[in-house]
C-alpha positions as CSV (number, residue, x, y, z in Angstrom):
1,X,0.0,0.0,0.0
2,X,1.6,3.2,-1.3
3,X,0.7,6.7,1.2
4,X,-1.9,9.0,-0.1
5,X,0.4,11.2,-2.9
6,X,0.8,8.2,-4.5
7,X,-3.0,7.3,-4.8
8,X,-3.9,6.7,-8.6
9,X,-4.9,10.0,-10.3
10,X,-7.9,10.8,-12.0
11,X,-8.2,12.9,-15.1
12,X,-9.8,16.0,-14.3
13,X,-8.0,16.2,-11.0
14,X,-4.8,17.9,-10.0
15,X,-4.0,16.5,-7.0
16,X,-5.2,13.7,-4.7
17,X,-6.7,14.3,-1.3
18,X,-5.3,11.7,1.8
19,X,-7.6,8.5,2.7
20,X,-10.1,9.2,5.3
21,X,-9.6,7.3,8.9
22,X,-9.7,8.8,12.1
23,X,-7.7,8.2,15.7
24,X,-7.1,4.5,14.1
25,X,-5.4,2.0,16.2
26,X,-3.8,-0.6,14.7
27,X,-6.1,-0.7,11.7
28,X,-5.8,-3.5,9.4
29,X,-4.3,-3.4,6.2
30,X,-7.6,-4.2,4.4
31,X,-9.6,-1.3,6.1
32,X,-6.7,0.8,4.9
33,X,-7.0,-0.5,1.1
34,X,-10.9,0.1,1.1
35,X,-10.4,3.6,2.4
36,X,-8.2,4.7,-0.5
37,X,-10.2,2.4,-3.1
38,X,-13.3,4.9,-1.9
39,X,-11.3,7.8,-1.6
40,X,-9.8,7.4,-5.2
41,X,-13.6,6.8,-6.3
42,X,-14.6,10.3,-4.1
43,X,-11.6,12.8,-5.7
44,X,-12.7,11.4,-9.2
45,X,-16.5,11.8,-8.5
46,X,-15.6,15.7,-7.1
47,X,-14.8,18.0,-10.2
48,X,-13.9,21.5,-10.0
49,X,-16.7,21.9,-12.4
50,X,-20.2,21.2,-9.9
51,X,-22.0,18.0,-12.0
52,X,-25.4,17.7,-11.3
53,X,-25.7,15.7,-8.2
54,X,-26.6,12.3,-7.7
55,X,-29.8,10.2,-4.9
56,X,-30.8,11.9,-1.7
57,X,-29.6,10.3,1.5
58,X,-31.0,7.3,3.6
59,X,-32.5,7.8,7.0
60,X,-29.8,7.6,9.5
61,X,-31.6,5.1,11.7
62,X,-31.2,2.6,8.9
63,X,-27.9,0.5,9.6
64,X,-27.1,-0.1,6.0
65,X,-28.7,2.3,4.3
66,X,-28.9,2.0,-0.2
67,X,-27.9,5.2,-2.1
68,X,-31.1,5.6,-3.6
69,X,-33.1,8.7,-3.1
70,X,-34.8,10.0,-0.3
71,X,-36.0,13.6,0.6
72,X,-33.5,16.2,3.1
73,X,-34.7,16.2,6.4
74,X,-37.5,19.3,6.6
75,X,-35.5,20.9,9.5
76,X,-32.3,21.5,7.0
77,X,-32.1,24.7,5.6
78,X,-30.1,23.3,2.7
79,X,-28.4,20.0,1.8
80,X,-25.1,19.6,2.2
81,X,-22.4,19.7,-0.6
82,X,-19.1,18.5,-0.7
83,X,-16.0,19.4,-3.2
84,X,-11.9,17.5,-1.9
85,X,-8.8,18.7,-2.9
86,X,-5.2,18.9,-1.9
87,X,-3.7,22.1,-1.3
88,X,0.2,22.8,-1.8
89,X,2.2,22.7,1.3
90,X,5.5,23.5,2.3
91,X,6.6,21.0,-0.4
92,X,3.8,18.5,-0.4
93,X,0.3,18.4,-0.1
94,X,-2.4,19.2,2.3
95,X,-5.9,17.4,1.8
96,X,-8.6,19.6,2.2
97,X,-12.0,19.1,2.4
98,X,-15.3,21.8,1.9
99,X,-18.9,21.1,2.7
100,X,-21.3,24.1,1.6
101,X,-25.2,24.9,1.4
102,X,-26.8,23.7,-1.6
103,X,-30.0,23.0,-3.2
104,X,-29.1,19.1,-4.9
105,X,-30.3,16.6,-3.1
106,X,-27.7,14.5,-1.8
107,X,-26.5,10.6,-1.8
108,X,-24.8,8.3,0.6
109,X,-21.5,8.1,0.1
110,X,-19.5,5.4,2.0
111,X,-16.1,5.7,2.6
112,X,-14.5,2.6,4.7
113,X,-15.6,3.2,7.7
114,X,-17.8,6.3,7.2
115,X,-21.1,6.8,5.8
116,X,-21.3,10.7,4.6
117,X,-25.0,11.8,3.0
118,X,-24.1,14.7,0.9
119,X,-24.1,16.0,-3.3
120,X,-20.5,15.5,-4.5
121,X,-19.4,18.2,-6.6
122,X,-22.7,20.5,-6.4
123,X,-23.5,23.7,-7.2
124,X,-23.9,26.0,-4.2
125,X,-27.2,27.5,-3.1
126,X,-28.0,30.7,-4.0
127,X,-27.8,33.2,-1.5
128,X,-30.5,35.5,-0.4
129,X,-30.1,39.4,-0.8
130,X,-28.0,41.4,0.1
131,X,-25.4,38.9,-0.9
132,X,-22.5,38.8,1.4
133,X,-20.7,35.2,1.5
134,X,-21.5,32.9,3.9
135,X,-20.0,32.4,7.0
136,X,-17.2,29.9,7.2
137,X,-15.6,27.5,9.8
138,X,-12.8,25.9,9.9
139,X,-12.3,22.4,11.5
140,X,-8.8,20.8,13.0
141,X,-9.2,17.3,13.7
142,X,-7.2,15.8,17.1
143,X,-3.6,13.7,16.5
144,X,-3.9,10.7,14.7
145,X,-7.1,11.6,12.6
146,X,-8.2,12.5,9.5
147,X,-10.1,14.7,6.9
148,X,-13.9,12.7,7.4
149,X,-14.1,12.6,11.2
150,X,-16.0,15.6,12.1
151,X,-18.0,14.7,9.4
152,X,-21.9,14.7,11.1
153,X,-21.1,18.4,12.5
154,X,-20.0,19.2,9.3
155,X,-22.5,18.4,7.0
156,X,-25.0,19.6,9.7
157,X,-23.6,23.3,9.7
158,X,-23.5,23.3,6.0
159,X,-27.2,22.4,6.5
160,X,-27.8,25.1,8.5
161,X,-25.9,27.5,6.3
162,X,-22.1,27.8,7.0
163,X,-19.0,27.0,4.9
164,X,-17.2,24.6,6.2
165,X,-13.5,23.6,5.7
166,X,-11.7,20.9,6.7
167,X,-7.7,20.0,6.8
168,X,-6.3,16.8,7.5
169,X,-3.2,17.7,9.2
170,X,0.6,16.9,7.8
171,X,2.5,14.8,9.7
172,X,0.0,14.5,12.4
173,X,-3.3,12.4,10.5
174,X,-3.7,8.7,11.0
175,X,-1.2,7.6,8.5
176,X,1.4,9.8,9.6
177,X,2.7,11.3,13.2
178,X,6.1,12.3,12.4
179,X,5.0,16.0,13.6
180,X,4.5,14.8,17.0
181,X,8.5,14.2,17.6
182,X,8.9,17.3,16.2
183,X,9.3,20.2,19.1
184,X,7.8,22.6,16.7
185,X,4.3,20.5,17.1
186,X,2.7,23.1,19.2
187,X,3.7,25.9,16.5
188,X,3.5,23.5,13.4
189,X,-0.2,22.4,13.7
190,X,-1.6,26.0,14.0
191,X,0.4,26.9,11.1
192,X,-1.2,24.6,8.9
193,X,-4.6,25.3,10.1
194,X,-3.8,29.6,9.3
195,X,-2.2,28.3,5.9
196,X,-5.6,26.9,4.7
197,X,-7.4,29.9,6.3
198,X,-5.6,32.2,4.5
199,X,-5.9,30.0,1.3
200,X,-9.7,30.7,2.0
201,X,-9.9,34.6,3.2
202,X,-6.9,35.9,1.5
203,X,-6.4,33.6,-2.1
204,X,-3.2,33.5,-1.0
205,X,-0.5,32.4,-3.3
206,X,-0.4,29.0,-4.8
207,X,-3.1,27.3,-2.1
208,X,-5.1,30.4,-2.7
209,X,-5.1,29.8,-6.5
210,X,-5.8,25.8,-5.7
211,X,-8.8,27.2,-3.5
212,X,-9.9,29.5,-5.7
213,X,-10.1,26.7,-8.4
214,X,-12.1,24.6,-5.9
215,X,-14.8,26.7,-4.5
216,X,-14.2,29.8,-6.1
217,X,-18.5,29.6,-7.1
218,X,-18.9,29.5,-2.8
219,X,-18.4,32.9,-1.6
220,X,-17.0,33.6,2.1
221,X,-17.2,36.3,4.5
222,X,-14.3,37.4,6.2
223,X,-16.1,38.6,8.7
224,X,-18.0,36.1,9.7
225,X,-15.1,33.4,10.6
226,X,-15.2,30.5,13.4
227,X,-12.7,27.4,14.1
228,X,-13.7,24.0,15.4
229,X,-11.4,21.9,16.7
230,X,-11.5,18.7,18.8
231,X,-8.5,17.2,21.3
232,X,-5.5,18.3,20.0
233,X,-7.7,20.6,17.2
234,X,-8.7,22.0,20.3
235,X,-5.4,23.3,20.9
236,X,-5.5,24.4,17.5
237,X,-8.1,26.5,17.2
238,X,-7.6,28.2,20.3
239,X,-4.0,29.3,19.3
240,X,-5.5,30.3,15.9
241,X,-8.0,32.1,17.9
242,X,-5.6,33.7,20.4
243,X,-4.1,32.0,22.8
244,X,-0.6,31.3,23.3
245,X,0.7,27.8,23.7
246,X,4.0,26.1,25.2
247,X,5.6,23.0,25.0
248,X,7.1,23.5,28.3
249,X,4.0,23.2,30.1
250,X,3.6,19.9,28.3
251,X,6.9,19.0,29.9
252,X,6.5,19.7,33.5
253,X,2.7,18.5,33.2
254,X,4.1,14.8,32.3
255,X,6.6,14.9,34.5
256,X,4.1,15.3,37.4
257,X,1.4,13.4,35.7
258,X,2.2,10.8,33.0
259,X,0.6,7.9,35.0
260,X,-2.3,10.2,35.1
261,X,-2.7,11.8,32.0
262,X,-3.3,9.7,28.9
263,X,-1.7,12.3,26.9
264,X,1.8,12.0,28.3
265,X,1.9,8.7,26.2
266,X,1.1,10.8,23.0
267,X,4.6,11.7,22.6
268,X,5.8,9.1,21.1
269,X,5.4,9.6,17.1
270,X,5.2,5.5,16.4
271,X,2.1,5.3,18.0
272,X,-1.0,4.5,16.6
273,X,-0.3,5.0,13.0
274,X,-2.2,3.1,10.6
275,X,-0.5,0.1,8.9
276,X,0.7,-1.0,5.5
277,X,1.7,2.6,4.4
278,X,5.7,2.9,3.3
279,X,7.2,6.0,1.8
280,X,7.9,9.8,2.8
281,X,6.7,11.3,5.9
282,X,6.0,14.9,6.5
283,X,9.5,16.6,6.8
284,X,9.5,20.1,8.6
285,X,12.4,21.4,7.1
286,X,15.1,23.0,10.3
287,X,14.3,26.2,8.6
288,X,10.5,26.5,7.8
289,X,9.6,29.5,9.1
290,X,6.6,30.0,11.1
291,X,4.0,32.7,11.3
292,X,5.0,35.9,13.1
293,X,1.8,35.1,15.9
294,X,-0.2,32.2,15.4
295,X,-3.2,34.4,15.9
296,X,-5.9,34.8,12.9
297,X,-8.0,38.2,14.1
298,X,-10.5,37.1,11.8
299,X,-12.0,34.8,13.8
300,X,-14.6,35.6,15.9
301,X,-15.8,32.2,17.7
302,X,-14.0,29.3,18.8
303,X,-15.4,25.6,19.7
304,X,-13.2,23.4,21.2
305,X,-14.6,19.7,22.2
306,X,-12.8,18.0,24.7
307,X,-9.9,20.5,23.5
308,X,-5.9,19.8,24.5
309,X,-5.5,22.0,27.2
310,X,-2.5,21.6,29.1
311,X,-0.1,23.0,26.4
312,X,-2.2,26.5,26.9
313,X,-0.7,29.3,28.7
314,X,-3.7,29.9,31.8
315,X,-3.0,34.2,31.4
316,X,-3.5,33.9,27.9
317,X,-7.4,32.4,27.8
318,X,-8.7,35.2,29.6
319,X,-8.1,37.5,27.1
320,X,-8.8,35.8,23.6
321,X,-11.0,38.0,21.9
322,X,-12.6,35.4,20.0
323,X,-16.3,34.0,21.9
324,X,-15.1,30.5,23.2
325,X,-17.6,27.6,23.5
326,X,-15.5,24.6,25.4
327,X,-17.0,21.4,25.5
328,X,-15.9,18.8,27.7
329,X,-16.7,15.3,28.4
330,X,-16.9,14.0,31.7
331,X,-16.2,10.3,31.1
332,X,-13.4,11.1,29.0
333,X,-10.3,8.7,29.4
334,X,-8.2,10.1,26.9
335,X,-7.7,13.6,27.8
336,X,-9.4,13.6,31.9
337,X,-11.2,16.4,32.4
338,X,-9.6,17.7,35.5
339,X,-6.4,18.5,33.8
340,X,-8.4,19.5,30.0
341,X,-11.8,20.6,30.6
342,X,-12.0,22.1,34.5
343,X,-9.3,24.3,34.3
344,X,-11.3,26.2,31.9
345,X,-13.2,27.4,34.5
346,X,-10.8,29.8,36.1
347,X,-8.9,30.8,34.0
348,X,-11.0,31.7,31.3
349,X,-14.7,32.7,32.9
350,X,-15.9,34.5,30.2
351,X,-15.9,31.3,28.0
352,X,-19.3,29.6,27.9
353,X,-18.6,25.7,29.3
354,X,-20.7,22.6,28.1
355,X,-19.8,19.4,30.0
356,X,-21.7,16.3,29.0
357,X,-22.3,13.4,31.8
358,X,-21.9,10.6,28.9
359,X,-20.4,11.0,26.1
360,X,-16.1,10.0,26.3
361,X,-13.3,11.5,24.2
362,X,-14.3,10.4,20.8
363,X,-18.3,11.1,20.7
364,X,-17.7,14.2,19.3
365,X,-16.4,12.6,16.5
366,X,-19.0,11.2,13.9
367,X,-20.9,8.1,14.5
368,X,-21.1,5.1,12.0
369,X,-22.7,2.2,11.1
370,X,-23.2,-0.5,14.2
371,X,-21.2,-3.0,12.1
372,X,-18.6,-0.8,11.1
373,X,-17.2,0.7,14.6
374,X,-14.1,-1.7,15.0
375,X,-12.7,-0.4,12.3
376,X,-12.0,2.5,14.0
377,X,-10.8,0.4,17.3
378,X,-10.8,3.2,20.5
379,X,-12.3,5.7,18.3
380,X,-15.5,4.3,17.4
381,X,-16.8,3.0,20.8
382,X,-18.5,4.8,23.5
383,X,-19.3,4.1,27.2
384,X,-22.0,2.2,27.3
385,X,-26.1,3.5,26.8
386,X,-24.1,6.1,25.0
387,X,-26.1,7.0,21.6
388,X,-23.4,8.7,19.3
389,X,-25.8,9.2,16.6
390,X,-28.2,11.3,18.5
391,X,-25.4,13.5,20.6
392,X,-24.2,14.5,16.8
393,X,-27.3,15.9,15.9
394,X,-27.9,17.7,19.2
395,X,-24.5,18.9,18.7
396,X,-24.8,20.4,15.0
397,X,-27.9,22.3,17.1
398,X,-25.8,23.5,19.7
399,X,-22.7,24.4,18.1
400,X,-25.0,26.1,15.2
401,X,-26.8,28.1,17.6
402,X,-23.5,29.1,19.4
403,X,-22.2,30.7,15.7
404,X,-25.3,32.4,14.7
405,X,-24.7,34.2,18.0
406,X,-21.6,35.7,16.9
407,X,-23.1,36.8,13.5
């Protein structure tokens, strides 16, 4: 099995987008060969011309649900469309991923593990007067995962009406953790999240121009810009959003805590990368340079579910300017919630706090089919009477409600 540059490329498309898997423990090699088979399929169903799109989705509460057609829940304001891509990146390439409002009805689409309902390659929905983009968010997924696993929150808040773009981070996605050796991690990962904003807001340079190709039909406003990150997209999008990180903390934290603190076992760049991939890892060149501040002023609210917190300065929370919505999990056994999630509390106030009494570490991550969870080993169970299906859609609701606040 040959990593995701090397995926076989289609005709109309420039270049190929990484294979969808999220926080994967020792997956096995088959899972990994389905997931590119489907991606492949995906980038060469996505042109960066919008085809008429294809079926409507199955209900959700239908294990194994046929792509045929059936209507968009009456709730949704719009169905949600999807267009993949690979932007250019210090060298290589950074998959990329955009679900928008439209008017096509969508289609299941299954990828491996994940079952996504959206309209590949559609046009977007016409906006209603005075025209001024839509608003957009930007999602970070945690370490080890990949460009489909936010992907119920996603398609919901293109539903209700937002832009949203998702990265799959280099050197840090299920594939590949080479970042995580690196002691430029905790700069690293918010420079590639600004890189695709600014790809987004500004057309900048050569990942602008890729951008612009892709969704250059899907307006954005500026103005109107969130992040959403979970775990260590978390810590992400609250350095994109303002606050200051340092790997020191992380240091002195696991030297008082590592028996304690799941996280303290992260370090270790080996671990947890999918099988049966061979071939170049993401190299951070000794010289890269990195952004002047790590803060985008753009954005104007933040969510970060069951965020990495213990690399975060405490003075700096306070006084990000950004609205913050922090949601935590109590039963979460990756990243407790007395070092990640309580600490929140003092020492930013302002920031409204969500803590949910069920859900663990990876329900905020999008739920599958019964029979297909195992694939995704930790990552696709949840403690038990816990209904992942149903906390995703209150979550689109909550989360969606949150933004429009900040319009």
């Amino acid at each position: 099995m040959t990593p995701s540059h090397s995926l076989p490329p289609c005709r109309h498309a420039a270049t190929p987008a990484a294979t969808p898997f999220v926080h994967a423990r020792r997956a096995p090699s088959r899972v990994v060969s389905v997931l590119t088979t489907a991606l492949v399929a995906l980038v060469c169903a996505v042109p960066m011309t919008a085809p008429r799109a294809q079926g409507q989705p199955q209900s959700e509460s239908q294990p194994q649900p046929q792509p045929q057609a059936q209507a968009v829940q009456p709730s949704a304001l719009y169905a949600a469309g999807l267009r993949v891509a690979a932007l250019p990146y210090r060298g290589q390439s950074m998959p990329v991923a955009v679900t928008y409002p439209t008017r096509a009805p969508e289609a299941v689409t299954d990828l491996g593990p994940y079952r996504l309902m959206v309209a590949k390659g559609a046009p977007p929905a016409p906006q209603s007067s005075p025209a001024t983009g839509w608003p957009v968010v930007f999602v970070s997924h945690g370490t080890g995962g990949s460009l489909f696993g936010h992907a119920d929150l996603v398609a919901g808040l293109a539903r209700a009406g937002h832009v949203v773009v998702s990265l799959e981070h280099p050197g840090d996605n299920y594939r590949d953790r080479s970042l995580v050796g690196d002691p430029r991690y905790f700069t690293e990962r918010p420079a590639q999240l600004l890189a695709v904003m600014r790809a987004v807001l500004d057309v900048d340079g050569d990942a602008g121009a890729a951008m612009r190709a892709l969704i250059g039909d899907v307006p954005v406003d500026a103005r109107r810009v969130a992040v959403i990150g979970h775990s260590a997209g978390g810590y992400t999008a609250a350095a994109v959003a303002g606050a200051r990180g340092s790997a020191g903390r992380v240091t002195a934290h696991c030297a008082a805590h590592a028996q304690d603190d799941p996280m303290c076992a992260l370090r270790d760049p080996r671990a947890h990368v999918a099988p049966g991939f061979s071939g170049p890892r993401f190299a951070l060149p000794p010289d890269a340079p990195m952004p002047v501040s790590l803060h985008e002023p753009r954005v104007r609210a933040a969510v970060l579910m069951a965020p990495l917190t213990v690399p975060l300065e405490p003075e700096s929370l306070a006084a990000v300017p950004a609205r913050l919505l922090v949601m935590g999990a109590r039963s979460d056994a990756v990243l407790p919630a007395r070092f990640h999630f309580e600490p929140w509390a003092r020492w930013a106030p302002a920031a409204q706090r969500v803590e949910d009494t069920q859900a663990g570490h990876y329900g905020y991550m999008t739920s599958v089919p019964p029979e297909r969870r195992a694939m995704l080993g930790p990552a696709g169970q949840d403690p038990d009477g816990f209904d992942r299906a149903a906390f995703q859609r209150a979550l689109v609701q909550q989360i969606a409600a949150f933004l429009d606040g900040t319009r």
